[in-house]
VOSE-534002 format. One record per residue: residue number from 1; residue in three letters; chain; z, y, x of N, C-alpha, C in turn. Coordinates in Angstrom, 2 decimals. Each point is the difference from the previous one (the first is absolute). Layout:
<pts>
{resi:NUM	resn:ALA	chain:A	nw:Z	nv:Y	nu:X	caw:Z	cav:Y	cau:X	cw:Z	cv:Y	cu:X} .
...
</pts>
This chain:
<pts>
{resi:1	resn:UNK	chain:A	nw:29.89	nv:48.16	nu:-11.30	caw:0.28	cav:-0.96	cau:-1.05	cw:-0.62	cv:0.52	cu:-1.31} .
{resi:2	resn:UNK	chain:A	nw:-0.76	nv:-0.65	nu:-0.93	caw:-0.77	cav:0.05	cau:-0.96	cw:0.99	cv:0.75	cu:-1.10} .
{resi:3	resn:UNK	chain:A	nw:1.31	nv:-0.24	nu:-0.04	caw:0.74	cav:0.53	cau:-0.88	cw:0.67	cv:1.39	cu:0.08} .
{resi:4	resn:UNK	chain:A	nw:-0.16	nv:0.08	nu:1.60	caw:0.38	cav:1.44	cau:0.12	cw:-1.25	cv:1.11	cu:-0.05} .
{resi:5	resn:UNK	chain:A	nw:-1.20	nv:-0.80	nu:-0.08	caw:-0.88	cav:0.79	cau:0.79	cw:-1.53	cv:-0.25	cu:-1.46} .
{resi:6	resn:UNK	chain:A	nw:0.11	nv:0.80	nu:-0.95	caw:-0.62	cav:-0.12	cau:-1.37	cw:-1.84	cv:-0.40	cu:0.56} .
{resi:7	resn:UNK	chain:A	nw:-0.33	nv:0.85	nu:1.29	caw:-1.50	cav:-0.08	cau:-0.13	cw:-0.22	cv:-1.78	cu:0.61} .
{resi:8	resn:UNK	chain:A	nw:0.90	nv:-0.46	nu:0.70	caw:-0.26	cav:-1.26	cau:0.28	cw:0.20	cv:-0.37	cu:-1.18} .
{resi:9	resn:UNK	chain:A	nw:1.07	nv:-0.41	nu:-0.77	caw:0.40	cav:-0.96	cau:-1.03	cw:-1.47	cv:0.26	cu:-0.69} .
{resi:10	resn:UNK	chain:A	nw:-0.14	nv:1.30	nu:-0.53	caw:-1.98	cav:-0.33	cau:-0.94	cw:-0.88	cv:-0.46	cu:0.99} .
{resi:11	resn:UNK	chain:A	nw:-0.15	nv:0.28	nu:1.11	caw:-0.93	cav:-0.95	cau:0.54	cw:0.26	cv:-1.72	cu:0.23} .
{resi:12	resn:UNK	chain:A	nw:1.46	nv:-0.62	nu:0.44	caw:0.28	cav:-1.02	cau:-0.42	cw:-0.62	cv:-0.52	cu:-1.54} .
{resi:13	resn:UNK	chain:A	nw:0.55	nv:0.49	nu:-1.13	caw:-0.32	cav:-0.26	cau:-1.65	cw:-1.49	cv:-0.19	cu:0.38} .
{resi:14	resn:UNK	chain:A	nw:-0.98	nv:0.72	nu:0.45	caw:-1.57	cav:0.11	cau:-0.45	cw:-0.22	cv:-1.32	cu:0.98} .
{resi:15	resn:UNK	chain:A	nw:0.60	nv:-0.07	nu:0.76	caw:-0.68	cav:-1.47	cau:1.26	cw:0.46	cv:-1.25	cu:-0.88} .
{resi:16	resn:UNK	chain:A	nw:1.48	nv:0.23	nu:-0.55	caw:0.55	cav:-1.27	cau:-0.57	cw:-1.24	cv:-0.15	cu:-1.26} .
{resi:17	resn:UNK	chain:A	nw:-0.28	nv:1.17	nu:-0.94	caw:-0.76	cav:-0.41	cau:-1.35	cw:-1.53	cv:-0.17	cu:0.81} .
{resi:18	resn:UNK	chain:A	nw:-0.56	nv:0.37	nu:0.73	caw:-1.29	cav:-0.60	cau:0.75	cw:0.10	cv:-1.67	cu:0.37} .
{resi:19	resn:UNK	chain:A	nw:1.40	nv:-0.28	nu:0.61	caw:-0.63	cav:-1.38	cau:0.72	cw:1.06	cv:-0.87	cu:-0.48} .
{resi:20	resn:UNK	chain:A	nw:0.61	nv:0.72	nu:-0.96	caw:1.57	cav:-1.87	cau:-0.37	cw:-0.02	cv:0.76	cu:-1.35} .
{resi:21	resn:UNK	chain:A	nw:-1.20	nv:0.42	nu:-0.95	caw:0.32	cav:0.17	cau:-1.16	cw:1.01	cv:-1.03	cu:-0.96} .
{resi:22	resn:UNK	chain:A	nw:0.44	nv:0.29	nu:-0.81	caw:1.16	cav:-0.99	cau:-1.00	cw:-0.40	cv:0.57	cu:-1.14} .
{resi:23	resn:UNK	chain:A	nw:0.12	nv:-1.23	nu:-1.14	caw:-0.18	cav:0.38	cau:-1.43	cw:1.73	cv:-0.39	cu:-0.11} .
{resi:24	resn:UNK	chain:A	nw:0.04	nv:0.93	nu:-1.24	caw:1.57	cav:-0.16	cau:-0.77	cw:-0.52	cv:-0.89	cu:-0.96} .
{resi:25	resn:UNK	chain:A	nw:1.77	nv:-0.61	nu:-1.00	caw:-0.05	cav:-1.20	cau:-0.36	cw:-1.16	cv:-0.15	cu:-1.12} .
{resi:26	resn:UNK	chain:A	nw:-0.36	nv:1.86	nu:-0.64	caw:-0.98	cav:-0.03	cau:-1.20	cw:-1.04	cv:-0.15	cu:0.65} .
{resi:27	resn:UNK	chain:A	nw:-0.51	nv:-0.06	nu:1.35	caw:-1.54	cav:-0.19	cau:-0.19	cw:-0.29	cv:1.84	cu:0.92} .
{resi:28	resn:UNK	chain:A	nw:0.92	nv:0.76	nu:0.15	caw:-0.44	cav:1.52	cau:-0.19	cw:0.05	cv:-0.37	cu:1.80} .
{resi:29	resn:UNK	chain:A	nw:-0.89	nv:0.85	nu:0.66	caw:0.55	cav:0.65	cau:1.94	cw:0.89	cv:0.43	cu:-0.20} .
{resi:30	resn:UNK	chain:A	nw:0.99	nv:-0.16	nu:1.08	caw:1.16	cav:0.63	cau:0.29	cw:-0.46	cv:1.51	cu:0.88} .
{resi:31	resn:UNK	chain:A	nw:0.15	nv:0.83	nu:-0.50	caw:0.49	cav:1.50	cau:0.47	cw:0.93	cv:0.18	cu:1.10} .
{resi:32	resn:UNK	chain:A	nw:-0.81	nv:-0.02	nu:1.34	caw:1.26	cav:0.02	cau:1.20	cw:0.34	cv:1.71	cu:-0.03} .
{resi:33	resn:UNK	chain:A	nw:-0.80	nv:0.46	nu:-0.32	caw:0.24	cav:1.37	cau:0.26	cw:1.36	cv:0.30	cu:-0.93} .
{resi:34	resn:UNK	chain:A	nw:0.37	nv:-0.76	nu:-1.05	caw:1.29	cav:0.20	cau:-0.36	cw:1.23	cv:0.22	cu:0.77} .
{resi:35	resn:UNK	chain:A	nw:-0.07	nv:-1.28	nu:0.86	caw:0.51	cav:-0.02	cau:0.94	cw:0.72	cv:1.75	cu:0.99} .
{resi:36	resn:UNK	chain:A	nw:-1.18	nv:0.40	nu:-0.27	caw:0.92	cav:1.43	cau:0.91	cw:0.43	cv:0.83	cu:-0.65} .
{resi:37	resn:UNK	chain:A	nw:0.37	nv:-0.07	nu:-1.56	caw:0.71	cav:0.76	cau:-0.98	cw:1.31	cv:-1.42	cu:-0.27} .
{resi:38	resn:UNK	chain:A	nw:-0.21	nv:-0.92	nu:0.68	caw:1.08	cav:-0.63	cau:-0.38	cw:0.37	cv:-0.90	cu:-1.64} .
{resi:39	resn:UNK	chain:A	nw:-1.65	nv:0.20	nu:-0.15	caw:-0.04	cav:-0.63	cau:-1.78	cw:-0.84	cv:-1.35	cu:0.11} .
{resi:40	resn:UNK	chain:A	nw:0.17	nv:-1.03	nu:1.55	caw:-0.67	cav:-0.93	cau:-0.11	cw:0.97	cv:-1.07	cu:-0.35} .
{resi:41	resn:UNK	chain:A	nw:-0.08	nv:-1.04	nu:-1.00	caw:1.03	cav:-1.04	cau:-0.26	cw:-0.60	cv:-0.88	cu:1.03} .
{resi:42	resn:UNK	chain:A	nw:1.23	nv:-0.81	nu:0.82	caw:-0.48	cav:-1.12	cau:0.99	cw:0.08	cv:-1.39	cu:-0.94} .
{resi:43	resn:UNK	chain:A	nw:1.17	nv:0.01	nu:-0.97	caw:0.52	cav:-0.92	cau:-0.42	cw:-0.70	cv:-0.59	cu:-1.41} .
{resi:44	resn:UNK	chain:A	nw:-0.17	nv:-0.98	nu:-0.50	caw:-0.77	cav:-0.18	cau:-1.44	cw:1.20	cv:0.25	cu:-1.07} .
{resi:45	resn:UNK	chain:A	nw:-0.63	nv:0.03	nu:-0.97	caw:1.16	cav:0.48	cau:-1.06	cw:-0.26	cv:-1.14	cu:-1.31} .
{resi:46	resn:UNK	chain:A	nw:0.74	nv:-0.09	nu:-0.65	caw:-0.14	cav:-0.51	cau:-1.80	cw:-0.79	cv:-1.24	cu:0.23} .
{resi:47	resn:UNK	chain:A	nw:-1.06	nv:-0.46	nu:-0.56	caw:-0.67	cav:-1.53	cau:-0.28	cw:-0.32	cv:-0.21	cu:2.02} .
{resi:48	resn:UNK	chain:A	nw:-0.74	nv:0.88	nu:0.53	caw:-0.67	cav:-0.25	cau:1.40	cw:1.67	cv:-0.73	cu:0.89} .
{resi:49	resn:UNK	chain:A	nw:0.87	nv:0.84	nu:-0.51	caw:1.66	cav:-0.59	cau:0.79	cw:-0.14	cv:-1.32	cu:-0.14} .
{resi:50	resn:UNK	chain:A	nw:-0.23	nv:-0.59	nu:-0.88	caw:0.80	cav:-1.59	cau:-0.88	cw:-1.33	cv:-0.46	cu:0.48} .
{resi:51	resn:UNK	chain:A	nw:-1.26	nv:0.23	nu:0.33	caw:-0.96	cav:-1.04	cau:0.03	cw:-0.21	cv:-0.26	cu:1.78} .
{resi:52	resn:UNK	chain:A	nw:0.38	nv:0.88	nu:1.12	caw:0.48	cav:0.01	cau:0.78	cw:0.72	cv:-0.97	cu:0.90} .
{resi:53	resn:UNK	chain:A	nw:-0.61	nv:-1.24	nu:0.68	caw:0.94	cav:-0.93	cau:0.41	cw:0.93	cv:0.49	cu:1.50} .
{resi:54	resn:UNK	chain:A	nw:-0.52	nv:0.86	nu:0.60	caw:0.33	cav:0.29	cau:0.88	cw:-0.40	cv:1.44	cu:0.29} .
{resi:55	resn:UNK	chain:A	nw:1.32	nv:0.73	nu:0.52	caw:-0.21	cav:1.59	cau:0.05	cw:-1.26	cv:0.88	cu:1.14} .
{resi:56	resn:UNK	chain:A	nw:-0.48	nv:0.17	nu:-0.69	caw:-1.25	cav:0.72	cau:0.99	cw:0.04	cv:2.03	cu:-0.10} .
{resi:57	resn:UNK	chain:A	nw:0.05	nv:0.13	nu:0.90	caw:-0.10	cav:1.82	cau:-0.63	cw:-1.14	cv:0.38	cu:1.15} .
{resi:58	resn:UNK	chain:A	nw:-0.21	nv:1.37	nu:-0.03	caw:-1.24	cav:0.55	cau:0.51	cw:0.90	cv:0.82	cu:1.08} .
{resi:59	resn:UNK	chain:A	nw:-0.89	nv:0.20	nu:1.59	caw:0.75	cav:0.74	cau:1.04	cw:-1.18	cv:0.97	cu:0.14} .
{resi:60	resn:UNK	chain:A	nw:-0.09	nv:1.20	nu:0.28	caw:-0.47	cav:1.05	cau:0.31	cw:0.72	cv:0.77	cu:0.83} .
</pts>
């Protein structure tokens, strides 16, 4: 499992930012590699929340 097991989870992150890249709500790539320090937000925050008709988050 990717979560127990750190060298999968970075190889997961590098396949996810190769082939299902995502921009965040500014315009910036999302950083999956955050993800394995646990500093990736799934959720939108402040103006991106309210403009939001329906909840979408990112799976890695």
């Amino acid at each position: 499992m990717a979560i127990e097991d750190r060298a999968l989870a970075a190889a997961v992150a590098r396949h996810k930012a190769m082939f299902f890249a995502e921009k965040a709500a500014d315009g910036s790539t999302v950083n999956y590699d955050a993800a394995l320090s646990g500093n990736l937000q799934l959720v939108p925050s402040g103006e991106a929340l309210l403009h939001n008709s329906a909840p979408r988050g990112l799976t890695l």
